[in-house]
C-alpha positions, 0 to 999 in steps of 0.5 A: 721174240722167240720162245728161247728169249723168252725162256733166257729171260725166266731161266735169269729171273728164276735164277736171280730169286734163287741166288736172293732166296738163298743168300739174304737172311733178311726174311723180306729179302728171302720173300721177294727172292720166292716171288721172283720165282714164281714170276719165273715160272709164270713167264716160262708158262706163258711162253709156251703158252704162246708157241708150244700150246694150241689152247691159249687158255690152257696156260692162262688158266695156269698163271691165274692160279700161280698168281693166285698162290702167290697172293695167298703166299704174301699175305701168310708169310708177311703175317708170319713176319710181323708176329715174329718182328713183335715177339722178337724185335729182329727179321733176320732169319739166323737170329731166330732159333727159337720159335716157340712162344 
């Protein structure tokens, strides 16, 4: 594969999170479409990690730390999550104005 292939691939990957991120009002959905996102940009990372770079640990080094944020980003936002699914009974996203408890 050529670097282009692999940067058609991340451009659709980073694409499809964005179409889902800004369409779906389930909070859910609206995570999965972030985290499809940032495997988009990992992908693009490694690519030119791998044909552009001289250094491979430069861009591993790089994915590490995005996969990384995206460990710590589940765990905060899936807690946010489930107090307002207890406080609120509902996920979606237009539903919840008001969020002082």
């Amino acid at each position: 594969m050529t670097l282009d292939s692999y940067l058609l691939v991340g451009a659709a990957l980073f694409s499809l999170g964005l179409i889902g991120a800004l369409s779906h009002r389930n909070l859910i959905a609206l995570l999965i479409g972030i985290e499809l996102m940032m495997n988009a940009a990992s992908l693009n990372l490694m690519a030119f990690n791998r044909f552009v770079v001289t250094d491979p640990t430069t861009g591993q080094i790089f994915v590490l730390i995005i996969i990384g944020l995206a460990a710590a980003e589940v765990a905060i936002f899936l807690s946010i999550i489930l107090r307002i699914y207890r406080a609120y009974h509902d996920i979606d996203a237009e539903k919840l104005t008001k969020l002082s408890g």
